[in-house]
N, CA and C atoms as an extended XYZ file, in Angstrom:
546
Properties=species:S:1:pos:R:3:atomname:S:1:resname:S:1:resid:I:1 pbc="F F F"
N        91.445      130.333       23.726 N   UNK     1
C        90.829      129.055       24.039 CA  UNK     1
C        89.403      129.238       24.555 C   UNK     1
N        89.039      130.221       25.223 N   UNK     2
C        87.840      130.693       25.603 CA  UNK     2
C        87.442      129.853       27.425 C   UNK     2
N        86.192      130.047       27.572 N   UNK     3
C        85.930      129.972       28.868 CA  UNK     3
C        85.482      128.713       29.474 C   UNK     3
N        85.485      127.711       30.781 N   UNK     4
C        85.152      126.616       30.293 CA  UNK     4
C        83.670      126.337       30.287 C   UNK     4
N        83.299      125.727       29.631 N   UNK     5
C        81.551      125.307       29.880 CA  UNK     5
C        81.359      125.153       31.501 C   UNK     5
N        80.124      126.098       31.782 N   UNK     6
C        79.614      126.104       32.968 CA  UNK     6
C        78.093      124.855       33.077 C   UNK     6
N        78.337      124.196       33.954 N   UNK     7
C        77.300      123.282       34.603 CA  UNK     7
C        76.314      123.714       34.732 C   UNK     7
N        76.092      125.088       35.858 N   UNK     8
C        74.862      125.840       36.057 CA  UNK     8
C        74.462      126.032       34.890 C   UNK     8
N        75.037      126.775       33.359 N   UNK     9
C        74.308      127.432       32.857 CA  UNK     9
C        73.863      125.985       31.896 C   UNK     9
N        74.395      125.051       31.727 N   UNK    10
C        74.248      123.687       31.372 CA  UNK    10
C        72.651      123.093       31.626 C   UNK    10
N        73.174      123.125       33.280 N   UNK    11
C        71.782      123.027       33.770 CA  UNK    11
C        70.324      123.784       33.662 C   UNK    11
N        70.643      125.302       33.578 N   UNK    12
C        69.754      125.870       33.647 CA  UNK    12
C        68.892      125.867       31.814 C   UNK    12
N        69.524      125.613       31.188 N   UNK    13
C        69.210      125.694       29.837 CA  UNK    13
C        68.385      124.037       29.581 C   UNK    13
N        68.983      123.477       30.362 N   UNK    14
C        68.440      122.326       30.429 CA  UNK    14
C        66.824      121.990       30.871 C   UNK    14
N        66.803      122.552       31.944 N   UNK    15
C        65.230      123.058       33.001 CA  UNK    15
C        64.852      123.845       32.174 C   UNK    15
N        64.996      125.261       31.227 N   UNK    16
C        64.463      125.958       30.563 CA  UNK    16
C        63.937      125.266       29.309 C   UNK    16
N        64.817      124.451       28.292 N   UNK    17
C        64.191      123.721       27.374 CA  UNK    17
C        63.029      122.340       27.714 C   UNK    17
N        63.115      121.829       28.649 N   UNK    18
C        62.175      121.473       29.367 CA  UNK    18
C        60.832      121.775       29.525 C   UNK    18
N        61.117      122.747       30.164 N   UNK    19
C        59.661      123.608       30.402 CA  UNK    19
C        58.909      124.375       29.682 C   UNK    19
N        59.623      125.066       28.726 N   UNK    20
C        58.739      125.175       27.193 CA  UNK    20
C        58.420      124.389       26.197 C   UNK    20
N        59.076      122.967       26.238 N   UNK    21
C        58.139      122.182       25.666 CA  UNK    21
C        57.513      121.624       26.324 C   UNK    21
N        57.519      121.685       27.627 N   UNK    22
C        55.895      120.658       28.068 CA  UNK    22
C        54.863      121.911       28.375 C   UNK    22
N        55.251      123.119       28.259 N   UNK    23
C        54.359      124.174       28.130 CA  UNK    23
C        53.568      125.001       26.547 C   UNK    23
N        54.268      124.602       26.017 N   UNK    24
C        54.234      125.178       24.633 CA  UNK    24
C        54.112      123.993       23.534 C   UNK    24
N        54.426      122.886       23.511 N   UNK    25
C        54.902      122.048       22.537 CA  UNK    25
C        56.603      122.078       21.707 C   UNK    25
N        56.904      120.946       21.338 N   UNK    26
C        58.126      121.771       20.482 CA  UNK    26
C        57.971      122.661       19.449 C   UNK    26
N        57.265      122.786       19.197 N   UNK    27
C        56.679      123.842       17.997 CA  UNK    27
C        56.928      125.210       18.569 C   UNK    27
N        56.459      125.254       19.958 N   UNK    28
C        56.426      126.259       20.203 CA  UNK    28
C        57.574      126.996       21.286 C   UNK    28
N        58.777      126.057       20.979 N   UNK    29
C        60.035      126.452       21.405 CA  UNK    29
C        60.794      127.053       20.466 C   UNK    29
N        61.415      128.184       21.084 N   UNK    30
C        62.503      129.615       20.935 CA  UNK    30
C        63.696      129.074       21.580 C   UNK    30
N        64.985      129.572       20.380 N   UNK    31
C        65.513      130.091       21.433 CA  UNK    31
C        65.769      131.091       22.363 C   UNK    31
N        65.095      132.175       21.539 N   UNK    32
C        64.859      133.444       22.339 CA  UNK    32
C        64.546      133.331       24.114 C   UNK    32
N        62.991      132.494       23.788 N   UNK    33
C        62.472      132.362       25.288 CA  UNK    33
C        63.352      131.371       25.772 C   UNK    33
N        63.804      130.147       25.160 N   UNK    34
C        65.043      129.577       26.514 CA  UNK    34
C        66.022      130.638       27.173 C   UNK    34
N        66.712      131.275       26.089 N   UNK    35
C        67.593      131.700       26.704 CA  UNK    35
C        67.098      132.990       27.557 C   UNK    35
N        66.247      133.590       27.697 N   UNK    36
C        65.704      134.712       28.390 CA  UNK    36
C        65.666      133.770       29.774 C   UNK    36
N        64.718      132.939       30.023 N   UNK    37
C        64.384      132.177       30.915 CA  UNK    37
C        65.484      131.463       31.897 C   UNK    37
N        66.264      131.382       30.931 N   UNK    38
C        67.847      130.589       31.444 CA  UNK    38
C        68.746      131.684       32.071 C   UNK    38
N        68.422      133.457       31.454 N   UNK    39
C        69.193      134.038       31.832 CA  UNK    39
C        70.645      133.927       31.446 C   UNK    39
N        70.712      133.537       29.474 N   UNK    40
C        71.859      133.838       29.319 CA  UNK    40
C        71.602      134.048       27.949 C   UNK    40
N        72.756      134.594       26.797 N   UNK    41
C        72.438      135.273       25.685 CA  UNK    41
C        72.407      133.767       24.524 C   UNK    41
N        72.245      135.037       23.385 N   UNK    42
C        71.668      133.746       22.798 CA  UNK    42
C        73.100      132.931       22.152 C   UNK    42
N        74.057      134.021       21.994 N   UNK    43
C        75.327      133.215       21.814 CA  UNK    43
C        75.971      132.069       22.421 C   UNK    43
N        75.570      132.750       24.411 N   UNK    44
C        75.993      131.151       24.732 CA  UNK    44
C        75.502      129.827       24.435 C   UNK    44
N        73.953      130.098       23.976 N   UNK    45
C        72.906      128.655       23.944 CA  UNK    45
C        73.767      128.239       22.792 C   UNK    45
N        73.843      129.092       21.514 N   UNK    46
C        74.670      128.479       20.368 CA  UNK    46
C        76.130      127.953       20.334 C   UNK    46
N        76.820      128.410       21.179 N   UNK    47
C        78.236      127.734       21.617 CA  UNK    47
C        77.907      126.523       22.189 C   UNK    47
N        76.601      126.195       22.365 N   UNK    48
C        76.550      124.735       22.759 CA  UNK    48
C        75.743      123.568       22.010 C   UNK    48
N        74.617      124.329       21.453 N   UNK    49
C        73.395      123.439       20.685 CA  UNK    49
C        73.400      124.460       19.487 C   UNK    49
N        73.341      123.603       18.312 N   UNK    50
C        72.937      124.329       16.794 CA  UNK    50
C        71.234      124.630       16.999 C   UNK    50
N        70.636      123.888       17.474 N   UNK    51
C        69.245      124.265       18.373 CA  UNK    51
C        68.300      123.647       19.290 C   UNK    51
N        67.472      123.880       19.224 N   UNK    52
C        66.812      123.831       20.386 CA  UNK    52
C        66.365      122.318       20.879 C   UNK    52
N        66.333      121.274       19.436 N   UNK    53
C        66.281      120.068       19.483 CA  UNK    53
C        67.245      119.569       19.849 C   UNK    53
N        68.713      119.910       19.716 N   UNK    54
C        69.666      118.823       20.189 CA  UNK    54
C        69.697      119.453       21.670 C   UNK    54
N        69.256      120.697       22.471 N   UNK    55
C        69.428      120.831       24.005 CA  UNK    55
C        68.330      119.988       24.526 C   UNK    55
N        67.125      120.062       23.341 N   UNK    56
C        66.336      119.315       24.857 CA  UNK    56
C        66.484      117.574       24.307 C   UNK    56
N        67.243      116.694       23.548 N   UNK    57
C        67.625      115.609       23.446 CA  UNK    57
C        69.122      115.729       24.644 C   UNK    57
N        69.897      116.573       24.338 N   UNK    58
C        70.614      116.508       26.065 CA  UNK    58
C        70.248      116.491       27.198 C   UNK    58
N        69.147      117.308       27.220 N   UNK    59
C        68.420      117.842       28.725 CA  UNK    59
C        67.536      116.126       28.605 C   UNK    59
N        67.109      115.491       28.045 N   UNK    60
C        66.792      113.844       28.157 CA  UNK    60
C        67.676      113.284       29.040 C   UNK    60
N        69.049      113.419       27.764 N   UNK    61
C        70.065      112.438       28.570 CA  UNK    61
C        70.435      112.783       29.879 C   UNK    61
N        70.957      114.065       30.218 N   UNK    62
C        70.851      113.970       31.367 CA  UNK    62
C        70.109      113.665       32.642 C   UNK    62
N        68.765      113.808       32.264 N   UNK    63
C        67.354      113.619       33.240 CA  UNK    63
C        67.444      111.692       33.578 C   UNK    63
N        68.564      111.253       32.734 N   UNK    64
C        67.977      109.265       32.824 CA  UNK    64
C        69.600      109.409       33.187 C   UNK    64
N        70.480      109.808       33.179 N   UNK    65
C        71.941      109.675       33.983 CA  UNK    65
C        71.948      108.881       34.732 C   UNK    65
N        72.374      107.364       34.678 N   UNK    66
C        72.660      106.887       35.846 CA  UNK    66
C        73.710      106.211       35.536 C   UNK    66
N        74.973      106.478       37.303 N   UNK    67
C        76.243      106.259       37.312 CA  UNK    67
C        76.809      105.730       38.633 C   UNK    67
N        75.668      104.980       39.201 N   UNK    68
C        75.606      104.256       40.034 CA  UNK    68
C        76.767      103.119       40.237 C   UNK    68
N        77.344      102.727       40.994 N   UNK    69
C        78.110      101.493       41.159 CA  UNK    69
C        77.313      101.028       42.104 C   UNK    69
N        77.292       99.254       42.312 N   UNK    70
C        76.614       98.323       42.819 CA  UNK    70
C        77.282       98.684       44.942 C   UNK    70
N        76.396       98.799       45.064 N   UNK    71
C        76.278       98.798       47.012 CA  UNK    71
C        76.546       97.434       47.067 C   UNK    71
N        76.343       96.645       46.577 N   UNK    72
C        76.780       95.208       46.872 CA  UNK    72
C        76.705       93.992       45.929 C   UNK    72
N        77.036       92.905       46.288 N   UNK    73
C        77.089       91.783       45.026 CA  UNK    73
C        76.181       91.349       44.497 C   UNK    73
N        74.803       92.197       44.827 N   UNK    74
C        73.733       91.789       44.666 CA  UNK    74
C        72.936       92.150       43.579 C   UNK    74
N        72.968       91.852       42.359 N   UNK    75
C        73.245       92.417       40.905 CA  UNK    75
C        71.133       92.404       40.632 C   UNK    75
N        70.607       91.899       41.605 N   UNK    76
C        69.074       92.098       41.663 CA  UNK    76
C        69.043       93.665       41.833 C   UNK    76
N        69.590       93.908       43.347 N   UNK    77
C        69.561       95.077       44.069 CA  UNK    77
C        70.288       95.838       43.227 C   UNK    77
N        71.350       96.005       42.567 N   UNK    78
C        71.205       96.870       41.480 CA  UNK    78
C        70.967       97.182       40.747 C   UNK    78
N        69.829       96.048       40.114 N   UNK    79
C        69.164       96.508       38.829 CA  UNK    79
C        68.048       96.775       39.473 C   UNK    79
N        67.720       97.013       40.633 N   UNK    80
C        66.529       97.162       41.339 CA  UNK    80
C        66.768       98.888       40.989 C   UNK    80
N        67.751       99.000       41.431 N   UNK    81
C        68.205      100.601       41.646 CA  UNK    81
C        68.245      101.252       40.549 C   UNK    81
N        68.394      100.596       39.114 N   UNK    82
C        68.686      101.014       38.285 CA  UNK    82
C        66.992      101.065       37.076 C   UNK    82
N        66.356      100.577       37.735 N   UNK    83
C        64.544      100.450       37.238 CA  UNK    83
C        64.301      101.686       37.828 C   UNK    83
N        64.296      101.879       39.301 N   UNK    84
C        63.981      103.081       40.149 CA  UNK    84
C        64.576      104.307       39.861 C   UNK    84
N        65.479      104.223       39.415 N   UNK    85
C        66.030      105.820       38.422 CA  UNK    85
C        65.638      105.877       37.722 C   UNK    85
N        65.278      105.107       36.971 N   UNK    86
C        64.677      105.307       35.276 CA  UNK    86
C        63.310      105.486       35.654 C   UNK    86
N        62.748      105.049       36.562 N   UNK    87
C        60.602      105.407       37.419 CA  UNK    87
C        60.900      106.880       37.512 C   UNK    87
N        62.185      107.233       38.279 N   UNK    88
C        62.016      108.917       38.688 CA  UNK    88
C        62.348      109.556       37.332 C   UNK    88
N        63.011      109.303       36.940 N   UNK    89
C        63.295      110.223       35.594 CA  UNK    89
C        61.701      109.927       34.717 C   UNK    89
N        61.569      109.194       34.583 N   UNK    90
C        59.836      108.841       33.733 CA  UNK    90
C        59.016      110.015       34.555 C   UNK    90
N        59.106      109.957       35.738 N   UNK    91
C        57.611      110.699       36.320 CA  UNK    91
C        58.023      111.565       36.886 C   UNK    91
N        59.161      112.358       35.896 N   UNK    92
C        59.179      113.726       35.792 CA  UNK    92
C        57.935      114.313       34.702 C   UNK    92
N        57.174      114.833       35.551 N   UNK    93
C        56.066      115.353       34.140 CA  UNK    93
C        56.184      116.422       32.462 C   UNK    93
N        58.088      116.696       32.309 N   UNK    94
C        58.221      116.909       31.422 CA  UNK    94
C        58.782      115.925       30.493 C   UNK    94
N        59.205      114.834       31.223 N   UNK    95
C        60.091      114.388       30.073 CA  UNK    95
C        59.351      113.257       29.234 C   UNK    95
N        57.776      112.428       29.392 N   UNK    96
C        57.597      111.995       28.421 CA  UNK    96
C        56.968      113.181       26.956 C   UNK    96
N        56.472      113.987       27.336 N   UNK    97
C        56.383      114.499       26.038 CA  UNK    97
C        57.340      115.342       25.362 C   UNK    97
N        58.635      115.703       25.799 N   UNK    98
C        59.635      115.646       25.861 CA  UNK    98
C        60.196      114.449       24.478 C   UNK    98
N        60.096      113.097       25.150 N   UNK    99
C        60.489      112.208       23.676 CA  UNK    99
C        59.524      112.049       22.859 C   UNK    99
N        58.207      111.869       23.420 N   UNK   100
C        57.255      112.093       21.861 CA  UNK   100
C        57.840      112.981       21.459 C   UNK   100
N        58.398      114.388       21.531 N   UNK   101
C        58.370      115.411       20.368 CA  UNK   101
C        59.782      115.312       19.585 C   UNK   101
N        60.937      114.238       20.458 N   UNK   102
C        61.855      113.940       19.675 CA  UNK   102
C        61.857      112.717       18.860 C   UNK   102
N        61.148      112.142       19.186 N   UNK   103
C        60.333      110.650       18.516 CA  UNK   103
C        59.908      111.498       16.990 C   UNK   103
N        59.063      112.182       17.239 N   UNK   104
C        58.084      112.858       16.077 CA  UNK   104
C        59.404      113.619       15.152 C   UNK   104
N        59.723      114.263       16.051 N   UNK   105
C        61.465      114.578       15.012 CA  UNK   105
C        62.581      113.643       14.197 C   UNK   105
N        62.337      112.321       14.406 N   UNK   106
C        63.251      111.592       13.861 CA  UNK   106
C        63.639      111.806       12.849 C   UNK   106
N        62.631      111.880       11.372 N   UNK   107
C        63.004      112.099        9.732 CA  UNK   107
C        63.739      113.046        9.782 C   UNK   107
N        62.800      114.105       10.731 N   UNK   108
C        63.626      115.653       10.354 CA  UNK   108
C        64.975      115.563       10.560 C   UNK   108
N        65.544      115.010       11.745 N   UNK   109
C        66.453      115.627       12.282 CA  UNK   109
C        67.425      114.037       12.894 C   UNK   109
N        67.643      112.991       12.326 N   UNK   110
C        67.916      111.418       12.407 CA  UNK   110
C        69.243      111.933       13.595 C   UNK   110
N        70.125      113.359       13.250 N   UNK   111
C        71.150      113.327       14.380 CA  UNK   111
C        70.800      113.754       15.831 C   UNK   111
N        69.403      114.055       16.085 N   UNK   112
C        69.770      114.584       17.213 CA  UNK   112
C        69.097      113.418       18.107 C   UNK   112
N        68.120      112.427       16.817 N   UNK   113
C        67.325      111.300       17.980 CA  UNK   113
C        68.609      110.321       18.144 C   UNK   113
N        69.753      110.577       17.394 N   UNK   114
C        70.934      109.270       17.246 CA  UNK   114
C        71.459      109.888       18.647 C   UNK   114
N        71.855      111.597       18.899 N   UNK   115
C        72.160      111.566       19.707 CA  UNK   115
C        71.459      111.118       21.139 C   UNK   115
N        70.149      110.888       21.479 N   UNK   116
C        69.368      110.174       22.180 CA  UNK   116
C        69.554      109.185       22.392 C   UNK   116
N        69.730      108.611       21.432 N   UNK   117
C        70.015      107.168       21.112 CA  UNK   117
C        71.406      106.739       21.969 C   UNK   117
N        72.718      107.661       21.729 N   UNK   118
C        73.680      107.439       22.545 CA  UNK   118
C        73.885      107.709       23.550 C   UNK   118
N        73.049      107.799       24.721 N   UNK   119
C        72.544      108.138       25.624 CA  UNK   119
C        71.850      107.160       26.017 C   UNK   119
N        71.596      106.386       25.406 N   UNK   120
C        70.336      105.386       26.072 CA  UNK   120
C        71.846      104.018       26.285 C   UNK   120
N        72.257      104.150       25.256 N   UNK   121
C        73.484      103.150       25.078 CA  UNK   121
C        74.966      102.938       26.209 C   UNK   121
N        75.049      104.526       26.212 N   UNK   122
C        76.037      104.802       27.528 CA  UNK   122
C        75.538      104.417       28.610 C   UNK   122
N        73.860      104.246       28.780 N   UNK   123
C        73.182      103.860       29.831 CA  UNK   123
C        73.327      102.637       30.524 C   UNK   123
N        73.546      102.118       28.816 N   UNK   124
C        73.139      100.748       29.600 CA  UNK   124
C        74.621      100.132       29.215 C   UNK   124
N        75.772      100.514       28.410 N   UNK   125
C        77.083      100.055       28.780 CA  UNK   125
C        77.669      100.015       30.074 C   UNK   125
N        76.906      101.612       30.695 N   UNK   126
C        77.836      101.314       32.265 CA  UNK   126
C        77.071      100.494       33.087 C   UNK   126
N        75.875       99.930       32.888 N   UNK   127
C        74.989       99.147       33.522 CA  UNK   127
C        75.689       97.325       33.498 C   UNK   127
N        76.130       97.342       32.418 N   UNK   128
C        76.081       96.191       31.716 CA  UNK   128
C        77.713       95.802       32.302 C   UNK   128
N        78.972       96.868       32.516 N   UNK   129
C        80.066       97.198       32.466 CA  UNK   129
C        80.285       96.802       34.294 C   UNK   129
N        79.478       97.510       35.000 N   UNK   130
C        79.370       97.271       36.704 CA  UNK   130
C        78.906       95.487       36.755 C   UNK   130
N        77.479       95.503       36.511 N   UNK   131
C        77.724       93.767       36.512 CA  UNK   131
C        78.290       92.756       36.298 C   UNK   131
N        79.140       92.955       34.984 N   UNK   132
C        79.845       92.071       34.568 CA  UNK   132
C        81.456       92.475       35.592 C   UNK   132
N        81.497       93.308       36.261 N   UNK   133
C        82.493       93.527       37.019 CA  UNK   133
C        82.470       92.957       38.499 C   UNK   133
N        80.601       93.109       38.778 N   UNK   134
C        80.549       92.320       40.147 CA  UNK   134
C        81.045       90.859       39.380 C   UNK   134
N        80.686       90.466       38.594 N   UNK   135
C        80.886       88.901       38.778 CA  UNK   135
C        80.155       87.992       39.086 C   UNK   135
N        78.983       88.672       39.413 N   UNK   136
C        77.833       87.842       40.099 CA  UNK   136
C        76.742       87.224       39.284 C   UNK   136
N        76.374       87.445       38.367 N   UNK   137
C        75.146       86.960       37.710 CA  UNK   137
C        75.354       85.542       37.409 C   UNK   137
N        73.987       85.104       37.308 N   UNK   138
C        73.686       83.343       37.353 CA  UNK   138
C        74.335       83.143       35.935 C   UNK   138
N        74.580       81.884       35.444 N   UNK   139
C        74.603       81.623       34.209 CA  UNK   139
C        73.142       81.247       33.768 C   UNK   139
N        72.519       81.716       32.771 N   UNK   140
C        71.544       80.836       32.460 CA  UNK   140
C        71.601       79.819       31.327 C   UNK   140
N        70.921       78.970       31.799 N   UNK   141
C        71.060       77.386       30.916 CA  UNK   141
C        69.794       77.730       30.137 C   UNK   141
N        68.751       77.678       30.257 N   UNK   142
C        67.764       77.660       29.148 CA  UNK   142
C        67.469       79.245       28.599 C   UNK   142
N        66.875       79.293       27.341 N   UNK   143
C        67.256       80.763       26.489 CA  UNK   143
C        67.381       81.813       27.493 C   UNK   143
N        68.480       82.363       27.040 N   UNK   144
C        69.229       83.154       28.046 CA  UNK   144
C        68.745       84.647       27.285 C   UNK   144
N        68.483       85.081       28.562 N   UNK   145
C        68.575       86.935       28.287 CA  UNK   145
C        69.764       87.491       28.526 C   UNK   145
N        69.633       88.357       26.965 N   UNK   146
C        71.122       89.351       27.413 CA  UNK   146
C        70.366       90.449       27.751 C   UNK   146
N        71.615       91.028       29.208 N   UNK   147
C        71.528       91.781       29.971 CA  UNK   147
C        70.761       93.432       29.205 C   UNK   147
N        71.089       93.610       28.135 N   UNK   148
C        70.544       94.727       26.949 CA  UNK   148
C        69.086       94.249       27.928 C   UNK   148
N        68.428       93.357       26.831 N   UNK   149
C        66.765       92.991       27.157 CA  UNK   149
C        66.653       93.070       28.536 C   UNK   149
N        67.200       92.362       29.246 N   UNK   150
C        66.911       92.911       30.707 CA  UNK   150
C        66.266       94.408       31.034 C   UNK   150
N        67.403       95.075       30.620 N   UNK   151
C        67.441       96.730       30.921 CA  UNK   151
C        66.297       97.142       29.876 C   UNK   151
N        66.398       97.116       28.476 N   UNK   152
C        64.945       97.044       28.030 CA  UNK   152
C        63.763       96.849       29.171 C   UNK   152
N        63.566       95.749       29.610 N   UNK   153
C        62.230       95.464       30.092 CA  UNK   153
C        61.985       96.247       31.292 C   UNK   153
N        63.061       96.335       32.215 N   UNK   154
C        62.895       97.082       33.012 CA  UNK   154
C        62.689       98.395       33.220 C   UNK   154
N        63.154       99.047       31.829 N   UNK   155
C        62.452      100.764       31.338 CA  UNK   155
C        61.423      100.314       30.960 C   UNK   155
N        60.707       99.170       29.993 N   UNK   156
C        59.542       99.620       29.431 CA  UNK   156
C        58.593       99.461       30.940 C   UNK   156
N        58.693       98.682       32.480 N   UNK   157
C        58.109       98.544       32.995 CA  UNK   157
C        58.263      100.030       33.870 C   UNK   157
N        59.198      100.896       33.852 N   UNK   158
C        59.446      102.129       34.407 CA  UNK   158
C        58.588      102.981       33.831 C   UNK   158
N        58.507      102.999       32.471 N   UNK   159
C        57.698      104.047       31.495 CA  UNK   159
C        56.252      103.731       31.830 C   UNK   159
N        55.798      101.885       31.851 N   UNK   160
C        54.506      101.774       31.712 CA  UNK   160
C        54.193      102.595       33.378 C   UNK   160
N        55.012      102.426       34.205 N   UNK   161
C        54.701      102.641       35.668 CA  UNK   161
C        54.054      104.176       35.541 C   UNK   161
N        54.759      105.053       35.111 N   UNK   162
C        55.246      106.339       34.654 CA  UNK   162
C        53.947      107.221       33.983 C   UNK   162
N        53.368      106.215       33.080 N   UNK   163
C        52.351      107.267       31.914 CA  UNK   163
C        51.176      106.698       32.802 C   UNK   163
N        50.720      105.307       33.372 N   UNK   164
C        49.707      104.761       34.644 CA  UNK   164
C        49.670      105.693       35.978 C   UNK   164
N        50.623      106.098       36.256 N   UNK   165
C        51.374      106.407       37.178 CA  UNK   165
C        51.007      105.541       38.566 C   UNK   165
N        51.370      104.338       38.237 N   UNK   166
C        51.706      103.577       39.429 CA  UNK   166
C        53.125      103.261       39.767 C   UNK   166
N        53.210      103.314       40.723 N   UNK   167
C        54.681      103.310       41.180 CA  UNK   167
C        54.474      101.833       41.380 C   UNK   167
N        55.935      101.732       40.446 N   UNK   168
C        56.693      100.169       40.697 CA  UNK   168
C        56.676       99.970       42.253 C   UNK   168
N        56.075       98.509       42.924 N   UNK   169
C        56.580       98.416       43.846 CA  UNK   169
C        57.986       97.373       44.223 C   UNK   169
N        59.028       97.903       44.753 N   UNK   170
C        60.367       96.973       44.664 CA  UNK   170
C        60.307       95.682       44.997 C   UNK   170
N        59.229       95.473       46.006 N   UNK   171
C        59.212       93.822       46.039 CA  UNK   171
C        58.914       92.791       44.769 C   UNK   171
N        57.947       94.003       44.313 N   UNK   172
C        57.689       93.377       42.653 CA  UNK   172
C        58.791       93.105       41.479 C   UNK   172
N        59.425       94.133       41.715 N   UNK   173
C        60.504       94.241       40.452 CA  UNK   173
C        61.708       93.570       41.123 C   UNK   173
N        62.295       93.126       42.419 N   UNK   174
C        63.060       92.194       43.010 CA  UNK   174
C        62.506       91.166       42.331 C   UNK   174
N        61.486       90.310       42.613 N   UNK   175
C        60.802       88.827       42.106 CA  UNK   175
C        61.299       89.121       40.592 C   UNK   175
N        60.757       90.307       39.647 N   UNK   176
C        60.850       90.088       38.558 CA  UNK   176
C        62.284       90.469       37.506 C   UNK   176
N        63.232       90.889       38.302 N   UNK   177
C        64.311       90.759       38.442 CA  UNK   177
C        65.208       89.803       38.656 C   UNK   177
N        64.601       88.895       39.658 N   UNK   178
C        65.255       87.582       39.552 CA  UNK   178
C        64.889       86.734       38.960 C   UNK   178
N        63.972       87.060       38.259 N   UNK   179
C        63.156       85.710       36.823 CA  UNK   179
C        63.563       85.763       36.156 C   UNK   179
N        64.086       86.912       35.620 N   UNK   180
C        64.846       87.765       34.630 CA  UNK   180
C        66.432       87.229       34.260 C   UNK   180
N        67.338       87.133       35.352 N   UNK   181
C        68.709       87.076       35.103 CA  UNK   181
C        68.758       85.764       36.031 C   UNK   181
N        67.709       84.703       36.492 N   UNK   182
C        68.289       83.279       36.811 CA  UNK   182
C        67.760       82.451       36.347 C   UNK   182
């Protein structure tokens, strides 16, 4: 049956594919140098990724992970929380060029941006999955946003925060949070 997948080395392959493409470009990612860097052979990297594009489309998903449950009924304050993870994961300084170079990969390689793609989706199912569990959101009467667009707007205002690098301020994204879903 073999051994079980280790986290650390999960992780560490993760930080290693990372850092040679915002050092190198994807072009100029190995697996040689990940796995030297990671400190593990090259068999293990392949018991996990066919290459180097689908680790650092994982090493994405994991960097935007959020698995938050709501602190309270207050479905602002958790989408407050849930903009502010997605600001820190943005202004990590590897990970937007990071998706340009999986962006730029799409033709090549349509499975590994799909796998991106399901990642962005799990994101926002458990997002979408907690609110509709608080129970709390307004109904809206005039054209109504679904909660999807919500979470949309609130990454693209994380990203714009992110490449500006102005930090969202929460009083801001509270107000515009509640324009949003009442």
């Amino acid at each position: 049956m073999g051994r079980p997948r280790s986290a650390d080395v999960d992780r560490r392959i993760f930080k290693e594919t990372l850092d040679v493409v915002s050092e190198r470009g994807f072009s100029g990612v190995t697996v040689n140098e990940i796995c030297e860097r990671a400190g593990i052979s090259r068999a293990t990297f392949y018991r996990r990724y066919p290459s180097p594009a689908e680790a650092l489309a994982e090493a994405i998903n994991e960097a935007f992970e959020f698995h938050a449950l709501p602190h309270s009924q207050d479905p602002v304050e958790y989408l407050l929380e849930f903009a502010q993870s997605i600001e820190r994961s943005y202004s990590d300084p590897r990970i937007a060029p990071a998706i340009g170079f999986l962006i730029g990969e799409y033709k090549a390689k349509p499975e590994v941006y799909e796998g991106l793609q399901n990642g962005l989706r799990e994101r926002r199912a458990h997002v979408r999955a907690a609110l509709q569990k608080m129970d709390t959101l307004p109904r809206q009467t005039d054209h109504p946003l679904d909660i999807d667009e919500v979470l949309i707007i609130l990454s693209s205002l994380a990203w714009n925060a992110a490449v500006t690098q102005r930090k969202l301020d929460a009083d801001v994204l509270r107000t515009i949070i509640g324009r949003l879903i009442r």
